[in-house]
C-alpha positions as CSV (number, residue, x, y, z in Angstrom):
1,X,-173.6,64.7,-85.9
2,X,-172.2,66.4,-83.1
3,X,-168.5,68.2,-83.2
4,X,-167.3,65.9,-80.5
5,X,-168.7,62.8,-82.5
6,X,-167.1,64.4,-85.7
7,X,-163.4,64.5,-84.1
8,X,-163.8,61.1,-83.2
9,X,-165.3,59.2,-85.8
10,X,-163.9,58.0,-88.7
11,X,-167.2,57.0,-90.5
12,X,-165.9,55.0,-93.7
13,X,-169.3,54.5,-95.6
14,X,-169.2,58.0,-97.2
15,X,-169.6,58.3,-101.2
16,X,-167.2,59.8,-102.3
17,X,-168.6,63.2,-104.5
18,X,-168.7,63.5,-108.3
19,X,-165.4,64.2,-110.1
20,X,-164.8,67.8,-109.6
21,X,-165.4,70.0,-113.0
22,X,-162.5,71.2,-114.6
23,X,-163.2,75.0,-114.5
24,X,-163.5,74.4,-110.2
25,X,-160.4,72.3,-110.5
26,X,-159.0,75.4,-112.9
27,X,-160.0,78.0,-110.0
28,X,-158.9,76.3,-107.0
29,X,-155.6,75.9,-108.7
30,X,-155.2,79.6,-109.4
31,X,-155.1,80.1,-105.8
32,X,-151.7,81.1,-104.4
33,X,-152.3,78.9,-101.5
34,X,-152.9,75.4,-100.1
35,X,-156.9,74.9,-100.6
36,X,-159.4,72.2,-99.2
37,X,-162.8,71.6,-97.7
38,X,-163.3,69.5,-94.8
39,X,-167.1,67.9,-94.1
40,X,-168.2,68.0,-89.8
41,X,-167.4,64.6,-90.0
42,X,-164.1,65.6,-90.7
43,X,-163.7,64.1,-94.0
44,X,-162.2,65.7,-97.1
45,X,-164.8,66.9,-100.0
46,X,-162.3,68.9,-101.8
47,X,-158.8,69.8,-102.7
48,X,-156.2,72.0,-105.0
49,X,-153.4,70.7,-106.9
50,X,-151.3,72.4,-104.1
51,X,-152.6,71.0,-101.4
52,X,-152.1,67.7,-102.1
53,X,-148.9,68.0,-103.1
54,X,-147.8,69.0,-99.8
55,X,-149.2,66.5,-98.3
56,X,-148.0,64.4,-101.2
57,X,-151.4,61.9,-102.2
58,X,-153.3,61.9,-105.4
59,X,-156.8,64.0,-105.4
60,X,-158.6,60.8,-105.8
61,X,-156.7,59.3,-102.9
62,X,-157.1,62.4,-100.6
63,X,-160.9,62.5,-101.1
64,X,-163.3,61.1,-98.1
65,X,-160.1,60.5,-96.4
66,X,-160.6,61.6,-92.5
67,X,-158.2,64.6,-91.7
68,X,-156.7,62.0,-89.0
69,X,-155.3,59.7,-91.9
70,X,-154.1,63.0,-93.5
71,X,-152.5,64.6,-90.2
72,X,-149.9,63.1,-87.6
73,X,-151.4,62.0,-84.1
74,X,-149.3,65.3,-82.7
75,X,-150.4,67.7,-85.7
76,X,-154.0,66.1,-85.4
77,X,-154.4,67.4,-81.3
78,X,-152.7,70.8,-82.0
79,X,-155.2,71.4,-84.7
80,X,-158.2,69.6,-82.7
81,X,-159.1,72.9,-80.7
82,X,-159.5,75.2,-83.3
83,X,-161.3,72.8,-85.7
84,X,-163.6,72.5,-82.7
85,X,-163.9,76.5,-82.8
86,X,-164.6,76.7,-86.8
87,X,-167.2,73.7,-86.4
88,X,-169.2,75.9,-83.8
89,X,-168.9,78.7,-86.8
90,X,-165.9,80.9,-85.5
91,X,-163.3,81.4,-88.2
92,X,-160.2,80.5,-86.6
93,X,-156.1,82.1,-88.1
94,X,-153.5,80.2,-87.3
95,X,-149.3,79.9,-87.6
96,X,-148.3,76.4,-88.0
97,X,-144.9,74.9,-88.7
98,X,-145.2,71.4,-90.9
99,X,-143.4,69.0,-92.4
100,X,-144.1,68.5,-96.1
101,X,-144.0,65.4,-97.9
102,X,-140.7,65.7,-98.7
103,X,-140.1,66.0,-94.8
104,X,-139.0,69.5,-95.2
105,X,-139.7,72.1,-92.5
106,X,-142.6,74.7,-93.8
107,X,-143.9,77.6,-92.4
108,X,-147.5,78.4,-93.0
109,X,-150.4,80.5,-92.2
110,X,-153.8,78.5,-92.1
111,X,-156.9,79.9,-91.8
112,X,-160.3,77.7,-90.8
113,X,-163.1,79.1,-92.4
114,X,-166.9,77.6,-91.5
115,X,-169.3,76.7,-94.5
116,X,-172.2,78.2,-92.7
117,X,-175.9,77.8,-94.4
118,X,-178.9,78.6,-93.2
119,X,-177.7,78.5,-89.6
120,X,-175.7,75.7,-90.0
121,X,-172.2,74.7,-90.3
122,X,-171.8,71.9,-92.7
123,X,-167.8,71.9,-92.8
124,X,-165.2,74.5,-93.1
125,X,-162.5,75.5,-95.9
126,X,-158.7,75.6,-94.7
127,X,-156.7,78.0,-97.2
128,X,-152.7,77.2,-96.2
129,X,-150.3,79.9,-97.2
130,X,-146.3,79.1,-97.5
131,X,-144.8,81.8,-95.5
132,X,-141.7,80.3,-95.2
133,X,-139.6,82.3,-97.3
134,X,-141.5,85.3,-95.3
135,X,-140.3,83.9,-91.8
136,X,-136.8,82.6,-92.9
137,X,-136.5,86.6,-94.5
138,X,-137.9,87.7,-91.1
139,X,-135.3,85.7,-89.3
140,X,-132.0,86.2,-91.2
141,X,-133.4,90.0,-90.9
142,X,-133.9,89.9,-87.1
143,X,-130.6,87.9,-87.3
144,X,-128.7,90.7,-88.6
145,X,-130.3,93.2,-86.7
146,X,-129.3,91.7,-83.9
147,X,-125.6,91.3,-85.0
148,X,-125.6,95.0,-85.7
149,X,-127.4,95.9,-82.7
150,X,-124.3,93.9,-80.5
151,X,-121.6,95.4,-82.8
152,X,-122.5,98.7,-82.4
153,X,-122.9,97.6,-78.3
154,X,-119.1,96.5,-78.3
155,X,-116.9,98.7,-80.6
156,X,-115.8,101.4,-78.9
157,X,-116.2,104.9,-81.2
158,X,-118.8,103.8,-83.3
159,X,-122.8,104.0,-83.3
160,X,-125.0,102.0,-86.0
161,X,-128.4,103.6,-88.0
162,X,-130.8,100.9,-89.5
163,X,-133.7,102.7,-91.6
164,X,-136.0,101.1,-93.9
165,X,-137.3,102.3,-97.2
166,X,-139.7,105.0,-95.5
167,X,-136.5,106.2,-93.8
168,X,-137.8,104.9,-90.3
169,X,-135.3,104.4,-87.7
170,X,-134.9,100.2,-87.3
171,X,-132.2,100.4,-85.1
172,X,-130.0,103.2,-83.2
173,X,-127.0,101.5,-81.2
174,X,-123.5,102.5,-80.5
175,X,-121.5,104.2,-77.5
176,X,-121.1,107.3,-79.4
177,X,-125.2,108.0,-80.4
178,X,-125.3,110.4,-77.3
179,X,-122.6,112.5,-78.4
180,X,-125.2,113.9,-81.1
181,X,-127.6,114.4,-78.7
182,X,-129.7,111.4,-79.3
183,X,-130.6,108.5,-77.7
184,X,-131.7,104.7,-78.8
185,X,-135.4,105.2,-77.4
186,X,-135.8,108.9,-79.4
187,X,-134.9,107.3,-82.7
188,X,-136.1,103.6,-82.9
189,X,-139.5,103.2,-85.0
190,X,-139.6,107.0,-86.1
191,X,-139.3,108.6,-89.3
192,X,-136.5,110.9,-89.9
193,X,-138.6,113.9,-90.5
194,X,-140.3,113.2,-87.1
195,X,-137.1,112.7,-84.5
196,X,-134.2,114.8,-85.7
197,X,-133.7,118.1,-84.9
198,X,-133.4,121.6,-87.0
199,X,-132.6,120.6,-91.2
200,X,-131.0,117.3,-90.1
201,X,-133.0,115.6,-91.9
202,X,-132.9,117.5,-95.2
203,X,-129.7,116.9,-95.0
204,X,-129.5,113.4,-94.4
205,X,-132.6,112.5,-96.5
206,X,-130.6,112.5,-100.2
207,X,-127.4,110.4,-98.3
208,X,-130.4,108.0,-97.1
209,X,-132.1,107.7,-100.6
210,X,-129.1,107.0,-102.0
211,X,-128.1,104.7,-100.0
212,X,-131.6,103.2,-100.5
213,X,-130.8,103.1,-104.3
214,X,-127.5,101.1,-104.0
215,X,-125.1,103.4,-103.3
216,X,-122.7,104.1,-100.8
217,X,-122.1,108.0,-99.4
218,X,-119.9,109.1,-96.9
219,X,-119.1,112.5,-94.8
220,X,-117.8,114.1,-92.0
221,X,-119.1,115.7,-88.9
222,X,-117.3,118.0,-86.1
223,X,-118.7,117.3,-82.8
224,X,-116.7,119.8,-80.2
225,X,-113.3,118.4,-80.4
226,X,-114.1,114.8,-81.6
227,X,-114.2,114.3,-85.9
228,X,-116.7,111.0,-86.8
229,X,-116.8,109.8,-90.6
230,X,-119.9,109.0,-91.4
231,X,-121.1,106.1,-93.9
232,X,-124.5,105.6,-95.4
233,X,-125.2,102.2,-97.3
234,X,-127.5,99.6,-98.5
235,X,-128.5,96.7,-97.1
236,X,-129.0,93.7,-99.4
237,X,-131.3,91.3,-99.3
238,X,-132.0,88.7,-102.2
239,X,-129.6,91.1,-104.4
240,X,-131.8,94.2,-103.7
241,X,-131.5,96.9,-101.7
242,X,-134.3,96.4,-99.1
243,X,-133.0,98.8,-96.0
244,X,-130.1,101.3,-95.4
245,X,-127.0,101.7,-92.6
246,X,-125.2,104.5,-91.1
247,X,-122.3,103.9,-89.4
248,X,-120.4,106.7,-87.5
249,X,-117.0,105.9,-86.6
250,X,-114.4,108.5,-84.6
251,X,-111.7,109.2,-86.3
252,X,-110.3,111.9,-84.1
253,X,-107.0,109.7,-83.1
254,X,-106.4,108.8,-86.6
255,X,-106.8,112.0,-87.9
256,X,-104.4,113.2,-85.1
257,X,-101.7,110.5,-86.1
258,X,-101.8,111.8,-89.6
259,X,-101.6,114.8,-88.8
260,X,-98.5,113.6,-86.5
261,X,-96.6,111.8,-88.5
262,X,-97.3,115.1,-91.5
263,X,-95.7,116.9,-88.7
264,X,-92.8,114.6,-88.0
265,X,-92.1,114.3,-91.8
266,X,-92.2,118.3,-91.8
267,X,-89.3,118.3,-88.7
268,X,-87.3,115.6,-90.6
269,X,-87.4,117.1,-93.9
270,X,-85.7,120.7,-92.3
271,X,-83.4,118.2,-90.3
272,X,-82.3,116.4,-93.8
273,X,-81.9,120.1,-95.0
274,X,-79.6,121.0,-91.9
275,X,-81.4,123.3,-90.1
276,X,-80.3,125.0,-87.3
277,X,-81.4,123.6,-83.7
278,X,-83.1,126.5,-83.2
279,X,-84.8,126.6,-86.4
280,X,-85.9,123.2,-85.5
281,X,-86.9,124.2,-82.1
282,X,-89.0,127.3,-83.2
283,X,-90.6,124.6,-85.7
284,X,-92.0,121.7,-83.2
285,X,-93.3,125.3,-81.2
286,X,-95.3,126.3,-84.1
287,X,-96.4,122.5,-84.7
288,X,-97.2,122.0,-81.2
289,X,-99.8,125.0,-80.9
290,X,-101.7,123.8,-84.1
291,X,-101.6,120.0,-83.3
292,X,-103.1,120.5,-80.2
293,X,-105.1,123.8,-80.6
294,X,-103.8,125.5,-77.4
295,X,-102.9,129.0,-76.8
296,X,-99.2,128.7,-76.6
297,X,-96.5,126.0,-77.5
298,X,-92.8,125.8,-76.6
299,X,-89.6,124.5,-76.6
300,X,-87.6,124.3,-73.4
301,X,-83.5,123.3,-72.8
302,X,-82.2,122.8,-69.3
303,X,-79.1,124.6,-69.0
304,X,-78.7,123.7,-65.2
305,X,-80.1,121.6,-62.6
306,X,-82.3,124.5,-61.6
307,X,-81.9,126.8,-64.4
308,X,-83.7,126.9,-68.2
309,X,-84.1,128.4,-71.3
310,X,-87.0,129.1,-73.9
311,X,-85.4,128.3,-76.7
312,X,-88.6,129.0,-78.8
313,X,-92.1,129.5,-78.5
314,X,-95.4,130.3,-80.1
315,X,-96.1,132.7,-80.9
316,X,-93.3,134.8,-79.9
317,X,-92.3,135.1,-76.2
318,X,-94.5,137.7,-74.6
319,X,-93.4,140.7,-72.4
320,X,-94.6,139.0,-68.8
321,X,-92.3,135.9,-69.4
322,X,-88.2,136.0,-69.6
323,X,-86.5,133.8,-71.7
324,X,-84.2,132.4,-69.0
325,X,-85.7,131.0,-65.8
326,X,-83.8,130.0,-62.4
327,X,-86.0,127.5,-60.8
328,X,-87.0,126.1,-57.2
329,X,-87.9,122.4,-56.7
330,X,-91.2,123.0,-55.4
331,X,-92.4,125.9,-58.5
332,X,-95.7,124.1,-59.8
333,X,-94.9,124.5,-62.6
334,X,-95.2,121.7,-65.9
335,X,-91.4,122.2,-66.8
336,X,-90.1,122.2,-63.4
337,X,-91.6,118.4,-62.6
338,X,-90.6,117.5,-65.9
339,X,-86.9,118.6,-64.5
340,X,-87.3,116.8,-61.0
341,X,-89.2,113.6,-62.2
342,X,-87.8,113.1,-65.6
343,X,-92.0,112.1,-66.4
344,X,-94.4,114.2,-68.1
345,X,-97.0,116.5,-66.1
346,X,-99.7,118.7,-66.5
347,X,-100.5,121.7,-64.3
348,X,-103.2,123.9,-63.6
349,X,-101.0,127.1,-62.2
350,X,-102.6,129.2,-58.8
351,X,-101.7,131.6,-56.5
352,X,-98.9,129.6,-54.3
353,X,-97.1,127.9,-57.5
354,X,-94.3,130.2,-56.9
355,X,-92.5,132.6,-59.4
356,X,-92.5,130.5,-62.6
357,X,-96.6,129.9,-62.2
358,X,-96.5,133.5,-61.2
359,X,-95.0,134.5,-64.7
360,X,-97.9,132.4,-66.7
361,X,-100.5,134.0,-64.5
362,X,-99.1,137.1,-65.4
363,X,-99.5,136.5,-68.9
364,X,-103.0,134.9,-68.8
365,X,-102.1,131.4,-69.0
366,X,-104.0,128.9,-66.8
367,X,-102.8,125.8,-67.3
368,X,-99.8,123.7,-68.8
369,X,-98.6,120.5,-69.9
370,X,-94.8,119.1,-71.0
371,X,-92.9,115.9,-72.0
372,X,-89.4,115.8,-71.5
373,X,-87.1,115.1,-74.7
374,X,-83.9,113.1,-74.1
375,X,-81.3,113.5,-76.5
376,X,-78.3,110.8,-76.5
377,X,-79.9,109.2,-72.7
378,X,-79.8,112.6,-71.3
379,X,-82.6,115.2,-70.1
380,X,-82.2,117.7,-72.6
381,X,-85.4,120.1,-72.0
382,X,-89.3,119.9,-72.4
383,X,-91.9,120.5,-75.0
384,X,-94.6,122.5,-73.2
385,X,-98.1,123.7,-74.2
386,X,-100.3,126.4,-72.1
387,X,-104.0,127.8,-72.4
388,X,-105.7,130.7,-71.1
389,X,-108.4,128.1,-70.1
390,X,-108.3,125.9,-66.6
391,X,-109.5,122.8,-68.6
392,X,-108.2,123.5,-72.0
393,X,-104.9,120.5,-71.5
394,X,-106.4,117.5,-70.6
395,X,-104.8,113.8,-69.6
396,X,-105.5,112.5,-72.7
397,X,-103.5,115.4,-74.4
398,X,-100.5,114.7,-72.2
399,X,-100.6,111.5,-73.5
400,X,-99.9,112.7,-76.8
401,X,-97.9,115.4,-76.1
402,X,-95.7,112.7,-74.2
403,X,-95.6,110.4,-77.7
404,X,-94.9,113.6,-79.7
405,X,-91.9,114.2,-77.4
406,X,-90.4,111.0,-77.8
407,X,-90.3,110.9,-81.8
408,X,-89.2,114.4,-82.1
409,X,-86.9,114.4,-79.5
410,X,-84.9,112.2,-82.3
411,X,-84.6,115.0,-85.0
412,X,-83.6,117.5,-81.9
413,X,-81.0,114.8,-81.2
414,X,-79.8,115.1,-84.8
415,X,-79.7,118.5,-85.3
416,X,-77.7,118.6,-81.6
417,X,-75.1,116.4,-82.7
418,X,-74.7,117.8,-86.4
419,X,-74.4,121.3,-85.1
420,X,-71.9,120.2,-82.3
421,X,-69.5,118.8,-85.1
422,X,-69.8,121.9,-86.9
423,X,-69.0,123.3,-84.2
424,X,-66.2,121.8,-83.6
425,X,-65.1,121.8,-87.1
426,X,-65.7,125.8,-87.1
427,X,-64.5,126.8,-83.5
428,X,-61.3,127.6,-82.3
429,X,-60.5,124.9,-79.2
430,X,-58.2,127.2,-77.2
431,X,-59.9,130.2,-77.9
432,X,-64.1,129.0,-78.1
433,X,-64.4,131.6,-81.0
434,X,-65.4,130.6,-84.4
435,X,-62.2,129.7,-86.2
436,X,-60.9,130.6,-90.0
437,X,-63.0,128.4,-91.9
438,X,-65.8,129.9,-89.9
439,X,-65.1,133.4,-90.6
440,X,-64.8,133.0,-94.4
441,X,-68.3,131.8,-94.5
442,X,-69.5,134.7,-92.1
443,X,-67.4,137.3,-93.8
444,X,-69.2,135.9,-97.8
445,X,-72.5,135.8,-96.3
446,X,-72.2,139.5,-94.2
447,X,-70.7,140.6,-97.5
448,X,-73.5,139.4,-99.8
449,X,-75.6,141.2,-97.7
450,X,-74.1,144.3,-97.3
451,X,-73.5,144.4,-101.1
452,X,-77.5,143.5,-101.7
453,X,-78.9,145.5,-99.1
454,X,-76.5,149.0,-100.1
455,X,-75.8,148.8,-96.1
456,X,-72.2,148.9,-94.2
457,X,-70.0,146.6,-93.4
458,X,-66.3,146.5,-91.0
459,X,-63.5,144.5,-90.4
460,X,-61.1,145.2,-87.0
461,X,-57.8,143.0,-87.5
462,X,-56.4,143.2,-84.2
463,X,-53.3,141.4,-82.9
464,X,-51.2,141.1,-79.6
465,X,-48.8,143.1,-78.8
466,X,-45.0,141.3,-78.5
467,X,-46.6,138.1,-78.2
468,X,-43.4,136.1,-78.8
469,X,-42.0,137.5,-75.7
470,X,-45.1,135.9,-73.3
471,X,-44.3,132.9,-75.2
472,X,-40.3,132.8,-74.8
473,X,-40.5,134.0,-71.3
474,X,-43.4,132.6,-69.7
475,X,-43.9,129.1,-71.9
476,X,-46.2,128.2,-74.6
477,X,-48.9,126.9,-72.1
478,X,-49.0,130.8,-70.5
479,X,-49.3,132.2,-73.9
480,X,-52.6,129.6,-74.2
481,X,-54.0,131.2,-71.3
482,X,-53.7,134.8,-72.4
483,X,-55.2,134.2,-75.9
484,X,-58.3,132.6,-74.3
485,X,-58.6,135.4,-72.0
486,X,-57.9,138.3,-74.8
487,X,-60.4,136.1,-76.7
488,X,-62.9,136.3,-73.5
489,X,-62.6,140.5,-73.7
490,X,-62.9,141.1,-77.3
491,X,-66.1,138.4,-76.8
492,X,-68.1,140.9,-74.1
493,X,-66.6,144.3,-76.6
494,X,-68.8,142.5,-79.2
495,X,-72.7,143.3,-79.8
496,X,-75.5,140.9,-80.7
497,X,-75.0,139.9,-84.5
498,X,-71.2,140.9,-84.7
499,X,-68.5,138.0,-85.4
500,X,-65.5,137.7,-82.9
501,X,-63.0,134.6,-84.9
502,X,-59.8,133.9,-84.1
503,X,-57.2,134.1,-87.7
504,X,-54.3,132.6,-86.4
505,X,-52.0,132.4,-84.2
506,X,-52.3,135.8,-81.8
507,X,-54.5,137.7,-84.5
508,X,-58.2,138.5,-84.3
509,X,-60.9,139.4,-86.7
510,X,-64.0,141.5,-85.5
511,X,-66.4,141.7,-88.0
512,X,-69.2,144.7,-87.9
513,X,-72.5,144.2,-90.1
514,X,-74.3,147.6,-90.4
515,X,-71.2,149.7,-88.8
516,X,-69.1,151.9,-91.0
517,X,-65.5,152.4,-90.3
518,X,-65.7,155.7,-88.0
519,X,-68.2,153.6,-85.8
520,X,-65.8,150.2,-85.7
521,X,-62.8,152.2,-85.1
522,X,-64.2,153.1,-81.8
523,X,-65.7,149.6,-81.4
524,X,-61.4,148.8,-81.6
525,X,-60.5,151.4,-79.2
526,X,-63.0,150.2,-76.8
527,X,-61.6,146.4,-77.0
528,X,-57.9,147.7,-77.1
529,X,-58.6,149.5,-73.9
530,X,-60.5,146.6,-72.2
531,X,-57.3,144.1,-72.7
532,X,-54.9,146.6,-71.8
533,X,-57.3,148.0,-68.1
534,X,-56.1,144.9,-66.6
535,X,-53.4,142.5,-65.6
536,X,-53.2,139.1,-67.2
537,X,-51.4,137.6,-64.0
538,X,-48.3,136.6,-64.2
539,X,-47.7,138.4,-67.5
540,X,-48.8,141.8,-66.4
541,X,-50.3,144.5,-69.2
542,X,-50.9,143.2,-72.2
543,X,-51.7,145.6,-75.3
544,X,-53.0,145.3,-78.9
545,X,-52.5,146.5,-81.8
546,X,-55.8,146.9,-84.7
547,X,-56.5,148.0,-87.9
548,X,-60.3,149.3,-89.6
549,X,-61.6,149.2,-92.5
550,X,-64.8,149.3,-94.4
551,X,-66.3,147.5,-97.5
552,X,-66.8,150.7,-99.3
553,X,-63.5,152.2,-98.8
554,X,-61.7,148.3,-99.9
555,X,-63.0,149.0,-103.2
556,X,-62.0,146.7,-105.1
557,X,-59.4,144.9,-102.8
558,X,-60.0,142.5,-100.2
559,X,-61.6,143.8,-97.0
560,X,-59.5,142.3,-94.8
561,X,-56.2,142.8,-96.6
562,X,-57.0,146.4,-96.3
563,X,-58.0,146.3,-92.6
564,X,-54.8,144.2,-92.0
565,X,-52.4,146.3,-93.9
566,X,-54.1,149.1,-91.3
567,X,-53.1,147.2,-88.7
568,X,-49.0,146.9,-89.4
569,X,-49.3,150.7,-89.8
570,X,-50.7,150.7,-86.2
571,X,-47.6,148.5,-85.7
572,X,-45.2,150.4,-87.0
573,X,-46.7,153.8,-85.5
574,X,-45.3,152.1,-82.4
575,X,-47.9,149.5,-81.5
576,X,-51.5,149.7,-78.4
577,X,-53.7,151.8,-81.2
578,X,-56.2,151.5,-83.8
579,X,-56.0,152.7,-86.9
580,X,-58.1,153.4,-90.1
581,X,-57.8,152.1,-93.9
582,X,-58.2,154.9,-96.2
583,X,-57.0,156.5,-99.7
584,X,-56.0,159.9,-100.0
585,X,-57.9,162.2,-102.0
586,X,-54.5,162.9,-104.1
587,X,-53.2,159.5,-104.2
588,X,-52.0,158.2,-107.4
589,X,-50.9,154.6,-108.8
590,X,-53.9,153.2,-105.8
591,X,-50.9,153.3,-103.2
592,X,-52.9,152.5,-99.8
593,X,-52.6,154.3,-96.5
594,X,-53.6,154.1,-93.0
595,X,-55.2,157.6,-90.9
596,X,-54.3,157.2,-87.0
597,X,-57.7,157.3,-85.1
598,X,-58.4,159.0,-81.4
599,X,-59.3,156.8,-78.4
600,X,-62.6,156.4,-77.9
């Protein structure tokens, strides 16, 4: 019979074969697969438990039936062409998706196989293997390879590794692959060993295995300024560990918030611990240049429209900049926009910036960023930071230099307003000087200090001259002016680190850390004679009486009791001179007495 008469016949008067012996029964059923046997007149000869099953009819049924009666009308002409093909004696493989009996969708993988003897095909074996937990593996695989694939597409900050078990690259996706140097094209379908460069991969290799084995790993990686956490772990499938995934994630903004907010807690807890504003100041300096890794960092106050101050920096000020500027509108220079805008900038200083850029070239700095900081609604100053390097402050570190502004700008506030009210509660109002309660607590700690350190210490106790008489013959409101402005003379007599206080009502107290009493008793002569070189208007001359002593020669009295009770000798020696607290070498009974100094 030919093949065409074969597929389209349906000859009925076959006999059916013997009953097959059990051992061939036995054998076909240890197949793993769907097995039967098929005549060229298209009938059945012979079957396996498991094929009949999925087709669901008995053996006895399924034999001599024509493979139309077994097959749909659409299954039958899908099959017809490669039936045709084994028939002629070409083995034919095949993917086919069928319904089972149970009308459940099946994958399978049929072979055609001819039953060729001597030079001719009398039928052909189909062997049908399930594959669908294969393709439905295949497909939830794909499926999730495609899900990573698009995650990795769409998060910003993040690339995705797929490997298998032989540590080949399934997938390499993510917007941050090419900062490592790789792309998705050098990694996909290689081995590790075979695509990454220099002992990566001995590195990587025991993070993969383990990974491989269950286990989750996880490390970090500098990449120029950017910091990635890295995480290497398994992929499931049917509760084993079939494949593995890397996924790099930047953390460089977190790690900068942390870092932030450590900082912020660091500025809050010297606030809590009152601080002073500078001491604060010189902090956020020192905090600003490590945040940001820049060469220098400061703390700028405006102290005029056109006028500031560093009031820290670091590391300290160097020689080519001053610590107070007087500024132009037009200087291109990061602080000076912050003052005319009230916005942050960032600068990259030249040649026509005028003198303030001048000043950073001078001192090697290219280029500068700063944020203002308000404090109660006001423009109080900037936070700067400068590098040597024309790129080394970008946009995106203005950006947080401008948020770093705004939450310490807050503890700057607070130390501000707690120092003002000490301030207050320590200053004299007519006079500006630091008042009694002030003094005690300069005069303990310069003590404590003198005593620890075996260095000297002086107290000048001077006081006006006939001060009642301003008072009763020029008003009380006269006598105000002239202490403020003997207050104002004794201020510009005084060094760095000495204490000018007022003690109530027209007497002063000068104190002199690291000055003994020869050295402070021409410090005195030097204020007495700058009150009484010039007029106080209306009043005329005004003189002053002062009395010296040092901590050593108190002994064990009260260093400005003794300097005091010099004083009313000065007073009683006929007033306008200074005069020294001492003991005579042949005193007895620790009677004190006063030596008259010369004018300086």
């Amino acid at each position: 019979m030919t093949t065409r008469k074969a597929l389209n016949s349906e000859n009925a008067d076959l006999l059916p074969l013997p009953e097959m012996p059990a051992q061939m029964r036995a054998l076909l059923n240890g197949i793993p697969a769907m097995v039967g046997y098929w005549d060229t007149d298209l009938r059945n000869r012979l079957a396996n438990d498991s094929y009949c099953e999925w087709f669901g009819v008995t053996p006895e049924k399924l034999q001599c039936m024509h493979i139309k009666e077994l097959l749909s009308e659409t299954d039958f002409e899908a099959n017809r062409p490669y039936i045709a093909k084994v028939l002629t004696g070409e083995p034919q493989l095949l993917d086919r998706t069928l319904v089972d009996a149970s009308g459940k969708t099946r994958y399978t993988e049929v072979s055609y196989m001819p039953d060729a003897r001597d030079g001719e095909v009398h039928g052909f074996f189909v062997l049908v293997t399930d594959i669908t937990d294969r393709v439905l593996s295949d497909k939830r695989r794909q499926r999730d390879m495609d899900r990573y694939r698009a995650l990795a597409r769409s998060v910003p900050g993040v690339f995705v590794l797929l490997f298998d078990s032989q540590l080949r690259y399934l997938i390499a996706e993510g917007q941050e692959l090419e900062t490592f140097g790789y792309r998705t094209e050098e990694l996909e379908g290689l081995l590790i060993h075979e695509v990454l460069k220099g002992g990566l991969a001995s590195e990587l290799e025991p993070r993969y295995r383990a990974a491989l084995a269950g286990r989750e790993v996880s490390w970090s990686r500098q990449i120029g300024h950017r910091t990635y956490r890295l995480t290497a772990g398994p992929v499931f499938s049917d509760d084993e560990a079939t494949a593995g995934m890397v996924v790099a994630v930047d953390i460089t903004e977190r790690l900068q918030q942390e870092q932030t907010w450590a900082a912020l807690h660091e500025i809050a807890t010297a606030v809590a611990r009152n601080a002073a504003p500078a001491d604060i100041s010189e902090q956020v300096a020192f905090i600003v240049r490590s945040l940001f890794g820049v060469d220098s960092a400061a703390v700028v106050r405006f102290t005029g429209a056109s006028s500031a101050e560093i009031v820290a920096m670091a590391p300290a000020l160097p020689p080519t900049l001053s610590r107070k500027h007087i500024f132009s509108p037009t200087d291109a220079s990061a602080t000076v926009r912050v003052a005319v805008t009230g916005k942050p900038a960032l600068v990259v200083y030249g040649p026509e910036g005028g003198p303030a850029a001048e000043q950073m070239l001078a001192g090697g700095f290219q280029a500068a960023a700063a944020a203002p900081i308000r404090v109660h609604g006001s423009l109080w100053g900037v936070v700067s930071l400068t590098s040597k390097s024309r790129t080394g402050v970008t946009p995106a570190m203005l950006e947080r230099l401008a948020q770093f502004a705004e939450l310490v700008e807050i503890a700057i506030g607070n130390a501000e307003a707690r120092s003002s009210l000490e301030l207050q509660a320590s200053t004299d109002s007519l006079s500006g000087l630091p008042n009694r309660r002030a003094l005690e607590a300069h005069l303990a700690r310069e003590t404590l200090l003198a005593e620890s350190r075996g260095t000297s210490l002086s107290a000048v106790v001077l006081d006006i001259d006939h001060f009642k008489k301003v008072n009763d013959s020029f008003g009380h409101l006269t006598g105000d002016i002239v202490l403020a402005e003997v207050a104002a003379r004794l201020r510009q007599a005084a060094r760095q680190g000495e204490v000018i206080a007022r003690f109530g009502g027209e007497e002063f107290v000068w104190l002199l850390p690291r000055t003994d009493s020869a050295e402070a008793l021409k410090a005195a002569e030097r204020a007495r004679a700058a009150i009484a070189s010039a007029p106080f208007g209306e009043v005329g001359s005004i003189t002053v009486s002062a009395g010296v002593c040092e901590l050593r020669e108190a002994g064990s009295h009260n260093l400005l009791a003794c300097a005091d009770r010099a004083l009313y000798a000065a007073k009683r020696g006929g007033r306008n001179r200074s005069l020294r607290y001492g003991v005579s070498a042949g005193e007895t009974g620790g009677r004190s007495v006063a030596r008259e100094g010369r004018s300086a």
